[in-house]
VMD Tcl script that builds the backbone (N, CA, C; Angstrom):
set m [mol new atoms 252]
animate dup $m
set s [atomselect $m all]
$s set {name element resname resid chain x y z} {
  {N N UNK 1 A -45.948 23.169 4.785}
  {CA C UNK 1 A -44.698 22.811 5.420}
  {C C UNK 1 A -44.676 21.304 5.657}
  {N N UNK 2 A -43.411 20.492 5.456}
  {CA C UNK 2 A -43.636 19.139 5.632}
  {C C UNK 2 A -42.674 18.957 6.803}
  {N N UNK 3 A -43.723 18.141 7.262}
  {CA C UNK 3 A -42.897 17.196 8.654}
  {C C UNK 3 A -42.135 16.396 8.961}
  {N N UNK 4 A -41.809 16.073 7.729}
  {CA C UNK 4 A -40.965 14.650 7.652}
  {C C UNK 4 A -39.866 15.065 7.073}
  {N N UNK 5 A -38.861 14.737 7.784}
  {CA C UNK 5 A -37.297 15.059 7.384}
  {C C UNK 5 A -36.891 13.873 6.185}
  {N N UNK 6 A -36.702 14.461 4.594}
  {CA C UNK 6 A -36.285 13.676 3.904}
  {C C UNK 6 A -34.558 14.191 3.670}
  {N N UNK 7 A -33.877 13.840 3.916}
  {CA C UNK 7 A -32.710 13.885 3.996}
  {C C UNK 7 A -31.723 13.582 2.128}
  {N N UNK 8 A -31.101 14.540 1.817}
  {CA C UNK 8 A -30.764 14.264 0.140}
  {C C UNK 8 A -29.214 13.643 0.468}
  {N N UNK 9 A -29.249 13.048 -0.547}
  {CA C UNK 9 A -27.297 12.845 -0.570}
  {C C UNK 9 A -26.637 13.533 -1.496}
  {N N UNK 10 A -25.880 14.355 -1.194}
  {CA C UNK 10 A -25.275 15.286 -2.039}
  {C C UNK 10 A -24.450 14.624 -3.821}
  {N N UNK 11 A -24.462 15.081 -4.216}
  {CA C UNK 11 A -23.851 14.398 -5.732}
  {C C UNK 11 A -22.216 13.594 -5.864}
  {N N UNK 12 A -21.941 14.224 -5.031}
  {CA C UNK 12 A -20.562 13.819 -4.959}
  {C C UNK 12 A -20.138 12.720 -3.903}
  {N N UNK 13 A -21.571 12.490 -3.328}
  {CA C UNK 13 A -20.949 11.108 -3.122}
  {C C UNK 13 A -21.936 9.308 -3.746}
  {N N UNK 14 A -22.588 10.036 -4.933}
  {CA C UNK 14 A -22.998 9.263 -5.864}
  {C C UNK 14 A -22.072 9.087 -6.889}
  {N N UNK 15 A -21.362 9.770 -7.098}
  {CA C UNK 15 A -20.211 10.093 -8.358}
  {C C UNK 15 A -19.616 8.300 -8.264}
  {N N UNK 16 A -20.180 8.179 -9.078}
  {CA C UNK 16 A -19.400 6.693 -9.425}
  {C C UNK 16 A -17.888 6.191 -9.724}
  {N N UNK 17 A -17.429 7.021 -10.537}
  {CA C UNK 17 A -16.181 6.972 -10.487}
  {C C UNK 17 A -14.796 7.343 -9.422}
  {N N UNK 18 A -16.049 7.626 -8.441}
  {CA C UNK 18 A -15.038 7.882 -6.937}
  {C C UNK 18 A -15.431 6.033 -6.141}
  {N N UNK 19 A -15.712 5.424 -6.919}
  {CA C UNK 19 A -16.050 4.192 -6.490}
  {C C UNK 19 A -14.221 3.847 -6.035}
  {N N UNK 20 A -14.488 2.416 -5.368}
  {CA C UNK 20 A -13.319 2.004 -4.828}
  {C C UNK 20 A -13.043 1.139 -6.029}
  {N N UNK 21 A -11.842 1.211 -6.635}
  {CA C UNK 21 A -10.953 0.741 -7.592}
  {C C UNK 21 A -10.417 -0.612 -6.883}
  {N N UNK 22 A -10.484 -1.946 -8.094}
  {CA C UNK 22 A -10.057 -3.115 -7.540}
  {C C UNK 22 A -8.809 -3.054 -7.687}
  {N N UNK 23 A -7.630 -3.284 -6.387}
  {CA C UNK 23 A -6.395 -3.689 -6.464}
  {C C UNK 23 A -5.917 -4.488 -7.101}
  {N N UNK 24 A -4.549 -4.125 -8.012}
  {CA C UNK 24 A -3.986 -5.480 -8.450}
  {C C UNK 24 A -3.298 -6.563 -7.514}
  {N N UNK 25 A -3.276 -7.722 -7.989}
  {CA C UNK 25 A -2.697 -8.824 -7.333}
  {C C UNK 25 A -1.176 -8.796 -6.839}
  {N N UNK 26 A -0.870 -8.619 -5.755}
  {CA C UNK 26 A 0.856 -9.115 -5.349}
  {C C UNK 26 A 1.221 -10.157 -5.282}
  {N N UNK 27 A 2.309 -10.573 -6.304}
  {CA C UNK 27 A 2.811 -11.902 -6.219}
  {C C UNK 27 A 3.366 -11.785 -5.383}
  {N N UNK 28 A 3.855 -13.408 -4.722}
  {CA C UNK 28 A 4.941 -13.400 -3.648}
  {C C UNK 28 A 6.513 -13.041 -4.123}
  {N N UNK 29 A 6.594 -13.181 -5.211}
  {CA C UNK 29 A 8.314 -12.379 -5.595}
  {C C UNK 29 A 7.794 -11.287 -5.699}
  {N N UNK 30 A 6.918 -10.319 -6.110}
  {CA C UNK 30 A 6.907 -9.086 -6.113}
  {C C UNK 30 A 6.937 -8.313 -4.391}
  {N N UNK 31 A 6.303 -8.907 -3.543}
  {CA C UNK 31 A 6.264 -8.617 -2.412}
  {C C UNK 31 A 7.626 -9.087 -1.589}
  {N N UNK 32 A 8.192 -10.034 -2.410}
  {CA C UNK 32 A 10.057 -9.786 -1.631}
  {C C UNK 32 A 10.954 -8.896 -2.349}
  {N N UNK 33 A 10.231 -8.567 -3.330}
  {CA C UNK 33 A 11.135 -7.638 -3.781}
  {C C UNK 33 A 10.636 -6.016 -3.286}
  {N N UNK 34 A 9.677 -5.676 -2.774}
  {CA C UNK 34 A 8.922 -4.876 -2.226}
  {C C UNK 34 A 9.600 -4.660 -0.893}
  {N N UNK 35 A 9.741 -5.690 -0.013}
  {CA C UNK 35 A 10.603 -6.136 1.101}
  {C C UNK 35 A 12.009 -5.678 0.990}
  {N N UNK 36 A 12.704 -6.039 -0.072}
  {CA C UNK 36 A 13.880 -5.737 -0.167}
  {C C UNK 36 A 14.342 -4.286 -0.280}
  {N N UNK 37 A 13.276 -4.085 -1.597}
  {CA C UNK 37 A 13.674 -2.604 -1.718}
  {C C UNK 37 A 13.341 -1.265 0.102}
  {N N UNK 38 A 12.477 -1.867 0.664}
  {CA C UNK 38 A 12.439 -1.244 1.776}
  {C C UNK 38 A 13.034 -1.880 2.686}
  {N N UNK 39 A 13.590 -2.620 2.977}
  {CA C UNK 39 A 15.054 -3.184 3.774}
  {C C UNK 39 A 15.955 -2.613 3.232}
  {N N UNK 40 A 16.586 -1.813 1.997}
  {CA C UNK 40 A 17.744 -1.149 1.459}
  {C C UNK 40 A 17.211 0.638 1.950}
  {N N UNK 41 A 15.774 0.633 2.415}
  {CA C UNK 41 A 15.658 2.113 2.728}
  {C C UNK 41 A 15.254 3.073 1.564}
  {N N UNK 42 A 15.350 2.558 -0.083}
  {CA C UNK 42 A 14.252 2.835 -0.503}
  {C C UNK 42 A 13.008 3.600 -0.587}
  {N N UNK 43 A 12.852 4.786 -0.899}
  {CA C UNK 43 A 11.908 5.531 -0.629}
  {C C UNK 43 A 10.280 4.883 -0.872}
  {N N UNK 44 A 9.193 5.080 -0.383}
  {CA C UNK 44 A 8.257 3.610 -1.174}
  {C C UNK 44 A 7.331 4.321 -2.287}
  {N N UNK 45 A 8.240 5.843 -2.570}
  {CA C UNK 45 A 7.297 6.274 -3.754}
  {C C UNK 45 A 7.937 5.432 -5.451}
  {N N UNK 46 A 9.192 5.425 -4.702}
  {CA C UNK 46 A 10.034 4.743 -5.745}
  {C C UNK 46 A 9.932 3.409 -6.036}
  {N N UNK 47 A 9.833 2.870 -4.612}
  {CA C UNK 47 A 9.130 1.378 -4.255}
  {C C UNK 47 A 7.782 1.179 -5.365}
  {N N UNK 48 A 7.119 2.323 -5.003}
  {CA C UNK 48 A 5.556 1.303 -6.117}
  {C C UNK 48 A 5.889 1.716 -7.265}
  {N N UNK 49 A 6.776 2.656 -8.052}
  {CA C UNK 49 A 7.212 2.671 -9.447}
  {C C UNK 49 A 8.186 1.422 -9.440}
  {N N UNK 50 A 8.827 0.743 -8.622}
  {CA C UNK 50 A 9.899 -0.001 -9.676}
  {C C UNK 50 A 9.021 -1.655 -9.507}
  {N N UNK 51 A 8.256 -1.521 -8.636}
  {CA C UNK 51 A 7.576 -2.685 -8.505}
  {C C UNK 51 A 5.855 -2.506 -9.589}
  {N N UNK 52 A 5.644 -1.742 -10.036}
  {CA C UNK 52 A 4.682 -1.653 -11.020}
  {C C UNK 52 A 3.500 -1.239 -10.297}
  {N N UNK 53 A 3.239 -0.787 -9.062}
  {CA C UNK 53 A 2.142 -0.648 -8.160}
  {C C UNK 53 A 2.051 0.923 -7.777}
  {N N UNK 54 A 0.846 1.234 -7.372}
  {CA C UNK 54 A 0.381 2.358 -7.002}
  {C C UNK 54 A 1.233 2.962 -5.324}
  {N N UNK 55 A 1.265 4.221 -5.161}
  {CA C UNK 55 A 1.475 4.438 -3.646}
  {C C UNK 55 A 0.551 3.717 -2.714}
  {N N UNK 56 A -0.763 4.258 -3.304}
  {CA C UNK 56 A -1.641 3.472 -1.998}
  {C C UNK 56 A -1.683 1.747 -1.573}
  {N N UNK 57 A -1.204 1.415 -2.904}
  {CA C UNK 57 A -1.004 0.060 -3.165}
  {C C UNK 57 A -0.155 -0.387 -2.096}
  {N N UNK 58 A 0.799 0.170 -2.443}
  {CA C UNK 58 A 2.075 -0.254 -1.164}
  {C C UNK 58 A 1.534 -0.105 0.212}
  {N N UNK 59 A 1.102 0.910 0.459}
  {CA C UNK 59 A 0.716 1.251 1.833}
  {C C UNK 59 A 0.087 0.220 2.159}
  {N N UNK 60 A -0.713 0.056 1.126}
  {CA C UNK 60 A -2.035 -0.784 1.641}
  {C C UNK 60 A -1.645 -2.249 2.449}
  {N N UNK 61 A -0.319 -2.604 1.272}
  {CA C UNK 61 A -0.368 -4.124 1.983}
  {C C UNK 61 A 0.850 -4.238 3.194}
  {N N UNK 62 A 1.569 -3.555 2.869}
  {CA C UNK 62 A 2.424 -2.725 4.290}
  {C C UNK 62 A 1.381 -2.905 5.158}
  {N N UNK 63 A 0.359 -2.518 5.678}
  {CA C UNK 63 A -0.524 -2.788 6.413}
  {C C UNK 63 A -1.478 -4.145 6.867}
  {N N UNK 64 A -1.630 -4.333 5.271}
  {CA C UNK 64 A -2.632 -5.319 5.423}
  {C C UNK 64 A -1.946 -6.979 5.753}
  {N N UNK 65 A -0.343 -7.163 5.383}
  {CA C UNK 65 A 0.242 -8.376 5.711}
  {C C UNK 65 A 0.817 -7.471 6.490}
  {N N UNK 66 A 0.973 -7.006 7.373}
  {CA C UNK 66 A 2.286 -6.478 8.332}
  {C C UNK 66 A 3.459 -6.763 8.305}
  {N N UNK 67 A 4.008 -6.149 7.143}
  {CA C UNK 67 A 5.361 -6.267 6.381}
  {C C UNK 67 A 5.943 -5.103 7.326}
  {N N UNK 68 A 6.414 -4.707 8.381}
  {CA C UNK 68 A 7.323 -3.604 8.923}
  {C C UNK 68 A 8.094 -4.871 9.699}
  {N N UNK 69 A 7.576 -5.683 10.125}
  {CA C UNK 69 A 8.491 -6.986 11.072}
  {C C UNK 69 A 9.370 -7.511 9.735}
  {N N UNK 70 A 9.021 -7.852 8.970}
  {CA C UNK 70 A 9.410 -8.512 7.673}
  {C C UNK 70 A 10.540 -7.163 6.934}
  {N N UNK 71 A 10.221 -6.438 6.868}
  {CA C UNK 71 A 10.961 -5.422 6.614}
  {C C UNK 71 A 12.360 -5.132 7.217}
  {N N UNK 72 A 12.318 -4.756 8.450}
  {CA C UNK 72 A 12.822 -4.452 9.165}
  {C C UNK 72 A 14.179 -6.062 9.962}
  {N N UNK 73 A 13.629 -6.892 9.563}
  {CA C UNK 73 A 14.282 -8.569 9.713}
  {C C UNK 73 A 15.313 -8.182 8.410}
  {N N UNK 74 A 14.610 -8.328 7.158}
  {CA C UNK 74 A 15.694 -7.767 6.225}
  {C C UNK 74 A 16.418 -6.865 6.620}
  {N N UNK 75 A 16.233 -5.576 6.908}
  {CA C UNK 75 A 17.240 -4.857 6.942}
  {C C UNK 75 A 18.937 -5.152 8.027}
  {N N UNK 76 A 18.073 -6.134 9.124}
  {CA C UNK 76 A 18.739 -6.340 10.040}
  {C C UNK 76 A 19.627 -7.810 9.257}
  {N N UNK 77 A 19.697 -8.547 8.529}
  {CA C UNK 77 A 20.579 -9.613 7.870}
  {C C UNK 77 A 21.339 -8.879 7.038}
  {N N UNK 78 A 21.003 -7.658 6.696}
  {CA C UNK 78 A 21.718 -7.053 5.428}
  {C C UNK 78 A 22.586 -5.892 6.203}
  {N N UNK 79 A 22.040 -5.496 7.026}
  {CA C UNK 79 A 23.518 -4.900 7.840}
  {C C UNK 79 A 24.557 -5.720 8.461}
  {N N UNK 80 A 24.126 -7.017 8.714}
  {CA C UNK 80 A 24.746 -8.301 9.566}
  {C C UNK 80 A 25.612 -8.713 8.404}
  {N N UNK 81 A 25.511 -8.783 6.968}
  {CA C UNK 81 A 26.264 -9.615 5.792}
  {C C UNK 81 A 27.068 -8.466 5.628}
  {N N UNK 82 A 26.701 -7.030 6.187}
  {CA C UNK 82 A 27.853 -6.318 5.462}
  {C C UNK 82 A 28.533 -6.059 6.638}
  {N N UNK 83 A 28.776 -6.366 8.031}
  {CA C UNK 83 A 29.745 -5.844 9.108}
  {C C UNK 83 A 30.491 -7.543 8.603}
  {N N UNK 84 A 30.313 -8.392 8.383}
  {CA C UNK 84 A 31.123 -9.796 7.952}
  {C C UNK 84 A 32.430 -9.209 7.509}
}
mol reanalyze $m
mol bondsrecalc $m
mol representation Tube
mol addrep $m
């Protein structure tokens, strides 16, 4: 009997291809147009198809620049140009 706890790592989380995938780059016109389309309300599954990007993609930088202030500023000039 051995005394020493050797502990295994199961296979699936050696699986390499569950590795983290490098993001593509957001330009700054792609990310106002990212902006825009979710200032028009835009669904953002539709959002990362018309902008060339993944769902998680979007999420990701939705998060990671805190685009909901930025978002949400658009939406508020674009209801303001259309009560004019």
């Amino acid at each position: 009997m051995n005394l020493i706890f050797s502990p295994t790592i199961p296979s699936v989380f050696l699986d390499s291809s569950r590795a983290a995938k490098p993001r593509k780059i957001w330009h700054a016109k792609v990310i106002r147009r990212f902006i825009n389309l979710r200032a028009l309300a835009v669904p953002i599954e539709e959002c990362a198809v018309i902008v060339g990007h993944t769902l998680e993609d979007c999420i990701h930088i939705i998060e990671e620049h805190n685009l909901h202030e930025a978002i949400n500023t658009r939406r508020h000039v674009l209801i303001k140009d259309v009560m004019r």
